[in-house]
TORKOL-4160 file (C-alpha; in steps of 0.2 Angstrom, whole numbers, padded with zeros to 4 digits, m for minus):
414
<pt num="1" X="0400" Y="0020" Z="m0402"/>
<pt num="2" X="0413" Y="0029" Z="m0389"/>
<pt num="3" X="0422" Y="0020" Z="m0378"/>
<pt num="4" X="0411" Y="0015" Z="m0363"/>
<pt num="5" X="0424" Y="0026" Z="m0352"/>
<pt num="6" X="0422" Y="0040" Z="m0361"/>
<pt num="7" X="0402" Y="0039" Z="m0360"/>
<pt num="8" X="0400" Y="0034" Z="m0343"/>
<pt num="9" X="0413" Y="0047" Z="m0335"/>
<pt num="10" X="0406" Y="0059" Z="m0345"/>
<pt num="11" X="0396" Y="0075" Z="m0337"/>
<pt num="12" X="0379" Y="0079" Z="m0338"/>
<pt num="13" X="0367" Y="0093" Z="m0333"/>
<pt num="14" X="0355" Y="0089" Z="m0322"/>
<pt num="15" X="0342" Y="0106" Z="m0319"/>
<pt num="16" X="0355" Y="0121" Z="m0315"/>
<pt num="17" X="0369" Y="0109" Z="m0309"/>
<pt num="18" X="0380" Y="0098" Z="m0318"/>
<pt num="19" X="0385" Y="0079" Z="m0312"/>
<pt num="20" X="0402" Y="0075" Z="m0315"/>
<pt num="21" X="0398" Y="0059" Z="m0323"/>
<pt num="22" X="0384" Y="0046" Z="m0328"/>
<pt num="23" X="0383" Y="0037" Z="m0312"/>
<pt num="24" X="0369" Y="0037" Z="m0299"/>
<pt num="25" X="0366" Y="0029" Z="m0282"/>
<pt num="26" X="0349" Y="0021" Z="m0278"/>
<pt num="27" X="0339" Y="0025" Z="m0261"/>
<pt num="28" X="0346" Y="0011" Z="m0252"/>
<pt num="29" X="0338" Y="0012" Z="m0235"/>
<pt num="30" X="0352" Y="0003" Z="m0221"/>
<pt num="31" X="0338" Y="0003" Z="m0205"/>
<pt num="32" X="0357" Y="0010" Z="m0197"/>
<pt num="33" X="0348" Y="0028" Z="m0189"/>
<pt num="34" X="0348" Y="0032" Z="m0171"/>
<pt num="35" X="0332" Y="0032" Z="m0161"/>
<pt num="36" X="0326" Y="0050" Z="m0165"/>
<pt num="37" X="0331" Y="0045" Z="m0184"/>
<pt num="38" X="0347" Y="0054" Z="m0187"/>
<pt num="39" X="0361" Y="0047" Z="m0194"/>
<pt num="40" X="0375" Y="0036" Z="m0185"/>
<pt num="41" X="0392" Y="0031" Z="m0188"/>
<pt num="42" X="0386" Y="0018" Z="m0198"/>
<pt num="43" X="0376" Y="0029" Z="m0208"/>
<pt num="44" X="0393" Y="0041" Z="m0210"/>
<pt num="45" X="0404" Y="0026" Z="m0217"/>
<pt num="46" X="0393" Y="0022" Z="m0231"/>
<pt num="47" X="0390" Y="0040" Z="m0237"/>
<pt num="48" X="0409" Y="0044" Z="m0233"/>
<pt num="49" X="0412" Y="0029" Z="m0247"/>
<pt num="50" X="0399" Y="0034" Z="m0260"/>
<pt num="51" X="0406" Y="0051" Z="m0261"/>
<pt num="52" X="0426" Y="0045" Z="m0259"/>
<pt num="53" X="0419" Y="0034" Z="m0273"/>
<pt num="54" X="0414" Y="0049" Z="m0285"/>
<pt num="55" X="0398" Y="0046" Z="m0289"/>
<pt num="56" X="0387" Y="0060" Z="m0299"/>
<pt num="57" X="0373" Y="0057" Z="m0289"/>
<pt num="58" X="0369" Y="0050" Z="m0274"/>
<pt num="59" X="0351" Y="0048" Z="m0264"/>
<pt num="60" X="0350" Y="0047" Z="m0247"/>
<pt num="61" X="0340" Y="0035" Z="m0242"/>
<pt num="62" X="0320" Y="0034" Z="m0242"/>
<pt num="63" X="0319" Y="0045" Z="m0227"/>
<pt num="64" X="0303" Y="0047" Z="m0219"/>
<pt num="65" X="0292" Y="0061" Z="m0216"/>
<pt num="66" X="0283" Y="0056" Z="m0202"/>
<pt num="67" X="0286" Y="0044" Z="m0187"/>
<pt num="68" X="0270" Y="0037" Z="m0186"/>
<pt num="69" X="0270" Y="0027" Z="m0200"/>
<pt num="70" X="0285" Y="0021" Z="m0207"/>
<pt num="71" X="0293" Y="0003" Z="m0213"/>
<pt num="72" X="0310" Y="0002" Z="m0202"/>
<pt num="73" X="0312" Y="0005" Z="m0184"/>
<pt num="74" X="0329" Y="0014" Z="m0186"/>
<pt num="75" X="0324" Y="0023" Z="m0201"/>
<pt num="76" X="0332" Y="0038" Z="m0206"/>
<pt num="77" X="0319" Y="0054" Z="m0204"/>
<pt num="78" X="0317" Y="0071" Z="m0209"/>
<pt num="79" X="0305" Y="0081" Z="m0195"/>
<pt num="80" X="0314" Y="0097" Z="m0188"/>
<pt num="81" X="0319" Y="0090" Z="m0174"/>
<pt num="82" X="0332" Y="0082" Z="m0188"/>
<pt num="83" X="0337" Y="0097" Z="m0197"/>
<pt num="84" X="0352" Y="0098" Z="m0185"/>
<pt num="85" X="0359" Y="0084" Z="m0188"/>
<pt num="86" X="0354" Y="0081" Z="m0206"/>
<pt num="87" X="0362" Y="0098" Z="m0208"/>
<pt num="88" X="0380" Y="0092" Z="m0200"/>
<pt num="89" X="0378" Y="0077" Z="m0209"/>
<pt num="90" X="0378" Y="0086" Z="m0227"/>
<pt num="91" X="0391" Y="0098" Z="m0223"/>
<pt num="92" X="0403" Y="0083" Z="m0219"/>
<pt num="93" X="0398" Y="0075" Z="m0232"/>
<pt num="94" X="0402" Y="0087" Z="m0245"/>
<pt num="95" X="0418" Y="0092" Z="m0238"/>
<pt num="96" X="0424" Y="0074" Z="m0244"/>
<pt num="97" X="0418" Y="0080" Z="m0260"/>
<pt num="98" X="0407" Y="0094" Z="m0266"/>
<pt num="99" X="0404" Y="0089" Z="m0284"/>
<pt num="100" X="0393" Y="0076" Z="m0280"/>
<pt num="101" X="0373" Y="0080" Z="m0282"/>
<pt num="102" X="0366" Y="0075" Z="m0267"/>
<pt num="103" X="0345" Y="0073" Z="m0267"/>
<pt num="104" X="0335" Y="0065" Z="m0251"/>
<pt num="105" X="0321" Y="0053" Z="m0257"/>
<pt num="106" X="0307" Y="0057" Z="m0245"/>
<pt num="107" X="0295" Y="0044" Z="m0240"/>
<pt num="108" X="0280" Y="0039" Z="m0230"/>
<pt num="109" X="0277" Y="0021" Z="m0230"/>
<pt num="110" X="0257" Y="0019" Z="m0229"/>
<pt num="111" X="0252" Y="0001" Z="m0230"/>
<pt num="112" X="0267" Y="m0005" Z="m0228"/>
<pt num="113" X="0272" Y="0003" Z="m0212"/>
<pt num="114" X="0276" Y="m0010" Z="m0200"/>
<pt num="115" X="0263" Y="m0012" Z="m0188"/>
<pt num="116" X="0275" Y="m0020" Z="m0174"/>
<pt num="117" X="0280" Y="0000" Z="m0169"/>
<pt num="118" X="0271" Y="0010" Z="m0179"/>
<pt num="119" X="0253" Y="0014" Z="m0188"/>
<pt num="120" X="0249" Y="0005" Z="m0204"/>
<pt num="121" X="0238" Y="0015" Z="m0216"/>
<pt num="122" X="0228" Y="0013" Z="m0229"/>
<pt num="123" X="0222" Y="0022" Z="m0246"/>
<pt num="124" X="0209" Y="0008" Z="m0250"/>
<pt num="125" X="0215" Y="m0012" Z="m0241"/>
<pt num="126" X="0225" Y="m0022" Z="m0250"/>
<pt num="127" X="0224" Y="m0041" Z="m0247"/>
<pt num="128" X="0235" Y="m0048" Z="m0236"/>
<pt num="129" X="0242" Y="m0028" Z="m0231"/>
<pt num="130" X="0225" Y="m0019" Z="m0227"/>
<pt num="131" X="0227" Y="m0005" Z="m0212"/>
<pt num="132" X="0217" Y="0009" Z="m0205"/>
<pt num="133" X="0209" Y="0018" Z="m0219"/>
<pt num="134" X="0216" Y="0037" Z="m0220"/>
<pt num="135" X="0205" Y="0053" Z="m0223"/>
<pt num="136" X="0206" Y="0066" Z="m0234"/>
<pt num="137" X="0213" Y="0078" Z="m0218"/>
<pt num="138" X="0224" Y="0065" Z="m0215"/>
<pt num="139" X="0230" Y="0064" Z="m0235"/>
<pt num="140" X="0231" Y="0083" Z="m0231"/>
<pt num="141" X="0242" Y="0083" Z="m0217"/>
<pt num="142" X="0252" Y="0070" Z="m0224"/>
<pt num="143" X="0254" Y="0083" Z="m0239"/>
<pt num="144" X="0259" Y="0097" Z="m0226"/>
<pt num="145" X="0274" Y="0083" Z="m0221"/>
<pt num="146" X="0281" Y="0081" Z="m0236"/>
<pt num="147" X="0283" Y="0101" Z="m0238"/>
<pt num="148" X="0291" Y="0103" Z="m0223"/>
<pt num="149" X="0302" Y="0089" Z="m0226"/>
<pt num="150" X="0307" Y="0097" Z="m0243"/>
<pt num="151" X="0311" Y="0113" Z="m0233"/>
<pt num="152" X="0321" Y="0103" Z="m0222"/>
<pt num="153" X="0333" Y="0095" Z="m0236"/>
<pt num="154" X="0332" Y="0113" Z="m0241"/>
<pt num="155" X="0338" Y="0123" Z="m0227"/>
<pt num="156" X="0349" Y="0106" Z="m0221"/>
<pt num="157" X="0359" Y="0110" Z="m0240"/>
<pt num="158" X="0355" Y="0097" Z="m0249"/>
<pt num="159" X="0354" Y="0100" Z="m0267"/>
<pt num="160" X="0337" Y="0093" Z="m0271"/>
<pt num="161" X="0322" Y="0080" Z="m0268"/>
<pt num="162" X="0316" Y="0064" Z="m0275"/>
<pt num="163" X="0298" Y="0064" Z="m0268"/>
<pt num="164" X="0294" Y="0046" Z="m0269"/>
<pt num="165" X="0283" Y="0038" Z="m0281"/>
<pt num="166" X="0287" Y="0018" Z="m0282"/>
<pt num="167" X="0288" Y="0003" Z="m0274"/>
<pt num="168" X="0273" Y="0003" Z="m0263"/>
<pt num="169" X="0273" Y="0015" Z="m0255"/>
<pt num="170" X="0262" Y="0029" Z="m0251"/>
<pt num="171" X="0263" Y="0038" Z="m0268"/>
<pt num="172" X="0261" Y="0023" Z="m0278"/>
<pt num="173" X="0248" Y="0019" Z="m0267"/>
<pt num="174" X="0238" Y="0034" Z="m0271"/>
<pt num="175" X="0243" Y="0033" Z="m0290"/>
<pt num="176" X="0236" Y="0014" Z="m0292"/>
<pt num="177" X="0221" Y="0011" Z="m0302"/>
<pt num="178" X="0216" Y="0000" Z="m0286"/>
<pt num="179" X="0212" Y="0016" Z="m0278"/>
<pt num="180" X="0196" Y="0015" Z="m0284"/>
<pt num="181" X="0188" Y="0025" Z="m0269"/>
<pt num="182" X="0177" Y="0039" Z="m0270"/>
<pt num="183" X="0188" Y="0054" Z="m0264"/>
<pt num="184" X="0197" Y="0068" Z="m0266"/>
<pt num="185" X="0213" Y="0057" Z="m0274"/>
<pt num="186" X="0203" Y="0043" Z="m0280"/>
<pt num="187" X="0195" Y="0035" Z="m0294"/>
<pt num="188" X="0196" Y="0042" Z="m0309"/>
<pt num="189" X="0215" Y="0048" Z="m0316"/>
<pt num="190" X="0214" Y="0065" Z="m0315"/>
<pt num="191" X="0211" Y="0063" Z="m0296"/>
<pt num="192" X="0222" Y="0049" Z="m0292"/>
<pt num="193" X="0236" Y="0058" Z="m0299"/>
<pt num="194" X="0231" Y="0075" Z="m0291"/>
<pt num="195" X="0240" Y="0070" Z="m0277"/>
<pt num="196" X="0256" Y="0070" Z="m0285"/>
<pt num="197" X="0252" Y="0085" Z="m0292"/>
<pt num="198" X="0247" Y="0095" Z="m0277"/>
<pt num="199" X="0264" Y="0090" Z="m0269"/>
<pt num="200" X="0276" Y="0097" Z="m0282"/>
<pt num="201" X="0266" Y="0112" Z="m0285"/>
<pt num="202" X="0265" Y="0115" Z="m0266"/>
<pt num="203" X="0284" Y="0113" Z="m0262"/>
<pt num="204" X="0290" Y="0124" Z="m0279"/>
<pt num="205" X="0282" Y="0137" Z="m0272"/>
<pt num="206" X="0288" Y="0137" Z="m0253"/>
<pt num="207" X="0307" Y="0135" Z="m0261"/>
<pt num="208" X="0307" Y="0145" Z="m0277"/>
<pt num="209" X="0324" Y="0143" Z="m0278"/>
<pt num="210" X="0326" Y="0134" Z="m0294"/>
<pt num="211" X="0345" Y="0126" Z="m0289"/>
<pt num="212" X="0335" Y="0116" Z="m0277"/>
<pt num="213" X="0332" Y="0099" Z="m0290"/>
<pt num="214" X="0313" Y="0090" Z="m0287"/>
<pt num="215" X="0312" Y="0074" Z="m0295"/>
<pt num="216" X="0304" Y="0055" Z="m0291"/>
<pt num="217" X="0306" Y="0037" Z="m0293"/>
<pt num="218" X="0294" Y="0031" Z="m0302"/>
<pt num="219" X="0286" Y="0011" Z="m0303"/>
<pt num="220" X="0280" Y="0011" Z="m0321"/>
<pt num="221" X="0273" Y="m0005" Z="m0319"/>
<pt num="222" X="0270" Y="m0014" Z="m0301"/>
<pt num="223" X="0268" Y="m0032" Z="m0309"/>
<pt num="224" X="0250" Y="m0038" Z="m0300"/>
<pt num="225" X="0233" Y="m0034" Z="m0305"/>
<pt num="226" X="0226" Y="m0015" Z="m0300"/>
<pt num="227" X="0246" Y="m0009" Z="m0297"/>
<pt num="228" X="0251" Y="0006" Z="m0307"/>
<pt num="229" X="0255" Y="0004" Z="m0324"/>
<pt num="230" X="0240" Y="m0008" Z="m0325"/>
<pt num="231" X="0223" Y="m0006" Z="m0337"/>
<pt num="232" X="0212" Y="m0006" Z="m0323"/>
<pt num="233" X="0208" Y="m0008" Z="m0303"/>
<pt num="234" X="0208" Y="m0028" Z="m0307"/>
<pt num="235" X="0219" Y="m0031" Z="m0321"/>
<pt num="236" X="0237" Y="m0036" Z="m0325"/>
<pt num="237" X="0240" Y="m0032" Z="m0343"/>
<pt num="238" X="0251" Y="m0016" Z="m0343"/>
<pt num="239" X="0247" Y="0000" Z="m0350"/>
<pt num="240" X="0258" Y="0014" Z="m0348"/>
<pt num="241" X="0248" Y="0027" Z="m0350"/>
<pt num="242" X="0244" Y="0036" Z="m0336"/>
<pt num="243" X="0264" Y="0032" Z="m0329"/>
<pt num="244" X="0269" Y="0042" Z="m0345"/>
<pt num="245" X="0256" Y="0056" Z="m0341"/>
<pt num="246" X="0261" Y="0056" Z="m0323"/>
<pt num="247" X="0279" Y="0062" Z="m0330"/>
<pt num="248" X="0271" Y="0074" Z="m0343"/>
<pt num="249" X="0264" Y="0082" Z="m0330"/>
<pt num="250" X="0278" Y="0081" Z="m0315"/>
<pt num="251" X="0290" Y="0089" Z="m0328"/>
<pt num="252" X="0277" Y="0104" Z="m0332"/>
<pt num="253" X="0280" Y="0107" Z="m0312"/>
<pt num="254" X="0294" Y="0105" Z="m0311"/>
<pt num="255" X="0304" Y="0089" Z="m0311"/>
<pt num="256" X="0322" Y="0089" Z="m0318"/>
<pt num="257" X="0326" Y="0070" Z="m0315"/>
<pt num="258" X="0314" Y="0053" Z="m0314"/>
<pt num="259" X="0323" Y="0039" Z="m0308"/>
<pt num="260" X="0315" Y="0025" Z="m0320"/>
<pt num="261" X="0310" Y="0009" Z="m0308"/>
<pt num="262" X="0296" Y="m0005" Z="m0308"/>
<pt num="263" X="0287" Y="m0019" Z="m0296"/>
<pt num="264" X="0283" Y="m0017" Z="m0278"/>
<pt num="265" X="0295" Y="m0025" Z="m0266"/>
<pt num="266" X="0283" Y="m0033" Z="m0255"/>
<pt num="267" X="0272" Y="m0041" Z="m0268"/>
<pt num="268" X="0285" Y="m0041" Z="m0282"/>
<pt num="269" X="0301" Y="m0039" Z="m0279"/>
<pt num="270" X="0312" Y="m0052" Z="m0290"/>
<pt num="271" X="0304" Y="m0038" Z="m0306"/>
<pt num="272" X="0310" Y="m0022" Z="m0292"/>
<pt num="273" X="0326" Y="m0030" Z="m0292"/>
<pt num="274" X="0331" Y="m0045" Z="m0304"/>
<pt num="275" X="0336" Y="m0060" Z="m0293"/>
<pt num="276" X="0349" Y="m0074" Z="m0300"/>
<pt num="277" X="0335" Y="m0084" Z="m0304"/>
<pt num="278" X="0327" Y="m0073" Z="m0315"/>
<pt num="279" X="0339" Y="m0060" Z="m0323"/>
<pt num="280" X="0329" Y="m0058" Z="m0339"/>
<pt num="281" X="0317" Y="m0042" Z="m0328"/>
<pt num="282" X="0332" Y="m0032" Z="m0327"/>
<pt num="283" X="0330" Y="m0029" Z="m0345"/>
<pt num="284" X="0311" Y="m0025" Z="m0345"/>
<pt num="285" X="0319" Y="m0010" Z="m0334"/>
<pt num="286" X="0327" Y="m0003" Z="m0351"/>
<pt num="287" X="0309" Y="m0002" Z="m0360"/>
<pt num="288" X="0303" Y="0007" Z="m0348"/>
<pt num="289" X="0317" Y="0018" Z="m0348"/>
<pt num="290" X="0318" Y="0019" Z="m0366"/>
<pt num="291" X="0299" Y="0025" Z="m0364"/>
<pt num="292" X="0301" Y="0039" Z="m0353"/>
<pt num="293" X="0315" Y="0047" Z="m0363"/>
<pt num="294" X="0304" Y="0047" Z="m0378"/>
<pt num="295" X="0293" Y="0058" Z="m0371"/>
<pt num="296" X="0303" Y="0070" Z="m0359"/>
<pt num="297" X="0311" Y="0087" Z="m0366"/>
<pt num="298" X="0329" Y="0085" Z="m0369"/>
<pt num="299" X="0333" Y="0094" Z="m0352"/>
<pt num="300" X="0326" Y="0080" Z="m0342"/>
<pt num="301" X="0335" Y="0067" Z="m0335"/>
<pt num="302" X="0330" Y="0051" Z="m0336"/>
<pt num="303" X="0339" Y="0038" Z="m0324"/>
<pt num="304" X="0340" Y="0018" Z="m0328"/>
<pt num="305" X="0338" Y="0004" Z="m0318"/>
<pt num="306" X="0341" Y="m0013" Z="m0313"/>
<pt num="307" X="0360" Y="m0013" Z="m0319"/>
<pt num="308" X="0369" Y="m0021" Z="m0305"/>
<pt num="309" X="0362" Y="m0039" Z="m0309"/>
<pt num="310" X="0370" Y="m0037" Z="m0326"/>
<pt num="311" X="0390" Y="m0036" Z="m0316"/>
<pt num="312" X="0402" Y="m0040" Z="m0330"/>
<pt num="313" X="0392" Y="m0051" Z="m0340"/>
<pt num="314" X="0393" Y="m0062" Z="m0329"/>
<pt num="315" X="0375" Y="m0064" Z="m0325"/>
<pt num="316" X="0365" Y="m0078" Z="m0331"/>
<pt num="317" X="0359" Y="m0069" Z="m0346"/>
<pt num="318" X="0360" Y="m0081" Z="m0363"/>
<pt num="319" X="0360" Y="m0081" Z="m0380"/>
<pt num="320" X="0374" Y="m0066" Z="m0381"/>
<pt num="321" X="0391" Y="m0063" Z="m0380"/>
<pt num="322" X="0398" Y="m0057" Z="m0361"/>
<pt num="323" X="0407" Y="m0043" Z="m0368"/>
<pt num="324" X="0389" Y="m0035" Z="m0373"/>
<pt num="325" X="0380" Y="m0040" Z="m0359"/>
<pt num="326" X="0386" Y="m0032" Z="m0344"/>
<pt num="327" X="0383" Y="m0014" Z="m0332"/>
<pt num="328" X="0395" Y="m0005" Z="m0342"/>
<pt num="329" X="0391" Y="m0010" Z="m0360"/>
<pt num="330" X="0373" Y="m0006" Z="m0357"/>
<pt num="331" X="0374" Y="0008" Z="m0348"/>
<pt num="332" X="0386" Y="0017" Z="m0362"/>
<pt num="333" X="0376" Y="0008" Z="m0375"/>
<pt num="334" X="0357" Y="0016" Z="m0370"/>
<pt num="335" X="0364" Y="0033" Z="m0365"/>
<pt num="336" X="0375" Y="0034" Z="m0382"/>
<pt num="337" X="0358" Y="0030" Z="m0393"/>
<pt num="338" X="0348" Y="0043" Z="m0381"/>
<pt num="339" X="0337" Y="0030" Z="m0370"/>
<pt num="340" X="0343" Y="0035" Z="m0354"/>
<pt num="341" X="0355" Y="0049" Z="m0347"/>
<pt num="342" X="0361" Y="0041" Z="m0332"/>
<pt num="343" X="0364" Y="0023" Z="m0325"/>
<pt num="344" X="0357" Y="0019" Z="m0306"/>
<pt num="345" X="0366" Y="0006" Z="m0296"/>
<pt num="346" X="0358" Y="0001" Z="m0279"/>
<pt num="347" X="0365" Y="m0015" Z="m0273"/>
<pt num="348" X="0382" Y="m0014" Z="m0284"/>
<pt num="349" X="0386" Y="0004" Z="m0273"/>
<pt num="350" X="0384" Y="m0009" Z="m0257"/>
<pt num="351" X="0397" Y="m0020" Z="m0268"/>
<pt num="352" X="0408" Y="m0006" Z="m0273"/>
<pt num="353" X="0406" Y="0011" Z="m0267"/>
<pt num="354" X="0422" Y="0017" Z="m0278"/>
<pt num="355" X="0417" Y="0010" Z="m0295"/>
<pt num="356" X="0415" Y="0026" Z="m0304"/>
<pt num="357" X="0434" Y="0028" Z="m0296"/>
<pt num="358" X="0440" Y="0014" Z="m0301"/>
<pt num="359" X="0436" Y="0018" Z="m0317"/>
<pt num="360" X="0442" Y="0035" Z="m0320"/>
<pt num="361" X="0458" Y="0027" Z="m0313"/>
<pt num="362" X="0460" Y="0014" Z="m0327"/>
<pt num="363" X="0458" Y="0001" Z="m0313"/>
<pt num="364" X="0441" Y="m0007" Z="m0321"/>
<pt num="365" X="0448" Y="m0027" Z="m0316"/>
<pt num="366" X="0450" Y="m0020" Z="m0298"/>
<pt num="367" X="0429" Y="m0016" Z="m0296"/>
<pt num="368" X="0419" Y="m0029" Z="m0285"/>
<pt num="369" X="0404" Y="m0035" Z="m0295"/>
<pt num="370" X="0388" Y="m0038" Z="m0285"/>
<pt num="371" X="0385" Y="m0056" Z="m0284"/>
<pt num="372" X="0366" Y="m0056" Z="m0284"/>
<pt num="373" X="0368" Y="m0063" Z="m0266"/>
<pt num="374" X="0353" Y="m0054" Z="m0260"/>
<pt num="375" X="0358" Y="m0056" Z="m0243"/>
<pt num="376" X="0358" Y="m0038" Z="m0243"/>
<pt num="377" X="0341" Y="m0038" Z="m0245"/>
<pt num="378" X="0338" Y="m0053" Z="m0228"/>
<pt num="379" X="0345" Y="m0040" Z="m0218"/>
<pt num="380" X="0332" Y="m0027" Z="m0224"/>
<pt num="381" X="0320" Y="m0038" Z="m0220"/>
<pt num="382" X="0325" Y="m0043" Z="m0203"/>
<pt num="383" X="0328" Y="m0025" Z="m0199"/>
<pt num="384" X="0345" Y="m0027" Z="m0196"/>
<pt num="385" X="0359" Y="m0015" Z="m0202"/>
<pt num="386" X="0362" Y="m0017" Z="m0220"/>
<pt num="387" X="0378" Y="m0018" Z="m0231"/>
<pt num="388" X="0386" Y="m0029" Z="m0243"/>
<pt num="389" X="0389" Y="m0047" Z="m0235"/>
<pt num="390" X="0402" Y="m0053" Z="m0250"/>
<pt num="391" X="0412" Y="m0040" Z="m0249"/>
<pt num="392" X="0411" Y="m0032" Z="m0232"/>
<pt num="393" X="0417" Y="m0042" Z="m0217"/>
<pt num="394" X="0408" Y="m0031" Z="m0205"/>
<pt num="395" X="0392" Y="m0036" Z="m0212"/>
<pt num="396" X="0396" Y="m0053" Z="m0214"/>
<pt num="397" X="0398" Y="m0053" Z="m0197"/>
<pt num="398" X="0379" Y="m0046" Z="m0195"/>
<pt num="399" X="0373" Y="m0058" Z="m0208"/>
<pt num="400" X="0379" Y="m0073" Z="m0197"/>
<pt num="401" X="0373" Y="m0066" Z="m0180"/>
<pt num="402" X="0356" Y="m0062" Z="m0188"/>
<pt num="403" X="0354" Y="m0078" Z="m0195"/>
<pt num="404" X="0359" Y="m0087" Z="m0180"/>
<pt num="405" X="0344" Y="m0076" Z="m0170"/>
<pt num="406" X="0333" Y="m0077" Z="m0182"/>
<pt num="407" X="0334" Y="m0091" Z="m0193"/>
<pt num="408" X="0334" Y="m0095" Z="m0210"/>
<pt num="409" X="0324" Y="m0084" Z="m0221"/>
<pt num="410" X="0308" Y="m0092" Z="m0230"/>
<pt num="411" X="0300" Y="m0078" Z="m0242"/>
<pt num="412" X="0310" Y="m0065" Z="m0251"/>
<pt num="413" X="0299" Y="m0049" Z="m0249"/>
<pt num="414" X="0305" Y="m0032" Z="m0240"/>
């Protein structure tokens, strides 16, 4: 194998456009937006230092298409009364460095909008999460959302979308074989996956532009019984069968990139994102990744998860040597035997927003590992600013105030 440098720095094409390495940054929503959802200063400094930071890619956070129903009460959103400030906020962005791809993950929380400000909605209840039950009008509008959204990242420049499809949230909702219902996105398959369908169809041909990248986020298995990736409304067992044709048939409309991911955050969140406890379901994440590429055209990008609990070998992971079991061996390990193209890192960018940097510069024993703290994480659920509370004094401080407000935390659940 290549030196790991060599892999990892390496470019790669992604639709029409060409990342300058293998690097990717997760949708890390940071609740830091104003009242009318646009970006702060807050929101400036952590972009500032993932594009200082010379990432291929970066996401900007699971903004949402409507303010109706959404998760976070400062959540980021892209309605047009946005696209002005959206549009400033790109521009800046890629003045500190216009290499970088930049994609907007667009999001509409569904049943897990939070109920304290906003409307919680439902495709068929869920125990212990249940909401008003939507319509097919509603689904459609909903639809008509997402579109303008898209149009919005379009006109606002950035260089693509990543309609979301993962975690709980309204797509994988829709996609679940739970949603048993009798409706037009229900039931059967063909219909519950029409949805995803109709969407990408819909927005390639309002932007016909084919420099404008579509791609999703993908759960490939939720982890409880009825979640996507699951045999049936009330089973567990996986089967990744309609997960694989969900991609088959996104990449036929479309889709350049799928961002590989699994669980649900709110039921299932230590197999979202591997916890120190258990840091064996970060590498169920490589399967599935390892799945998607063998059934993708060449062109396709497939993007990894789950790498930042692996940190430098460090990580609780036994029975193998450190030196092969860290980010930066697996990550130029899978893309060199053709299991993944690029390597996401969500709560290793709130560590260390310059690691691709650092390690262009030959400065690897200078990169801050993610700890696994997950205090990131407390702050998400408390709805509190969020950033790396090891590393970054700032929200330290914001941990500490929050905790003295609030508590300690009982459940680990966003």
């Amino acid at each position: 194998m290549k030196d790991y440098k060599d892999i990892l720095l390496s470019p790669i094409k992604v639709g029409p456009k060409t990342s300058m390495n293998r690097f990717f940054v997760q949708a890390m929503e940071c609740t830091d937006a104003d009242d009318q959802g646009n970006p702060t200063e807050l929101t400036y400094k952590r972009y500032e230092k993932l594009f200082e930071g010379q990432h291929g890619m970066v996401t900007l956070e699971a903004i949402t298409v409507t303010l109706e129903s959404r998760g976070r009460l400062n959540q980021l959103s892209i309605l047009p009364e946005n696209e002005e400030s959206l549009t400033k906020f790109v521009k800046h962005l890629k003045g500190i460095n216009p290499d970088v791809i930049f994609v907007f993950q667009l999001t509409h929380s569904g049943e897990l909008s939070n109920p304290e400000f906003s409307r919680r909605v439902t495709i068929k209840p869920l125990p212990g999460f249940g909401g008003e039950l939507l319509s097919e009008e509603e689904v459609d509008t909903i639809i008509d959302q997402f579109v303008e959204a898209a149009k919005i990242a379009y006109r606002a420049g950035a260089d693509g979308i990543d309609l979301k499809l993962c975690h709980g949230y309204l797509g994988s909702q829709i996609l679940r074989p739970y949603n048993d219902r009798d409706w037009k996105y229900g039931g059967p398959w063909e219909k519950r996956r029409q949805f995803a369908f109709d969407l990408y169809e819909r927005i390639r041909k309002e932007i016909p532009d084919e420099n404008f990248l579509i791609g999703s986020k993908i759960s490939m298995w939720e982890g409880f019984p009825g979640g996507f990736g699951t045999e049936g409304p009330d089973s567990p067992i996986i089967d990744l069968t309609e997960p694989l044709d969900l991609i088959k048939g996104l990449e036929e409309r479309g889709a350049s990139f799928f961002v590989q991911s699994g669980g649900s955050p709110s039921i299932t969140v230590s197999l979202t994102q591997a916890d120190k406890a258990h840091p064996y379901f970060a590498l169920l994440h490589h399967t599935w990744a390892a799945e998607i590429k063998k059934i993708t055209k060449p062109e396709t990008v497939v993007i990894g998860s789950n790498y930042s609990p692996l940190r430098d070998g460090k990580n609780g992971i036994m029975a193998v040597e450190k030196e092969n079991n860290s980010l930066l061996f697996y990550g130029s390990k899978f893309i060199s035997e053709n299991k993944v193209d690029m390597v996401a890192l969500g709560r290793q960018s709130f560590a260390d927003p310059y690691l691709p940097k650092k390690l262009a510069e030959n400065k690897e024993e200078d990169i801050k590992w993610c700890t696994v703290c997950d205090n990131c994480l407390e702050l998400l659920i408390r709805q509190e600013p969020i950033g790396c509370c090891t590393y970054n004094p700032y929200y330290v401080n914001v941990l500490v105030e929050t905790r003295k407000k609030y508590g300690p935390l009982r459940q680990r659940h966003t």
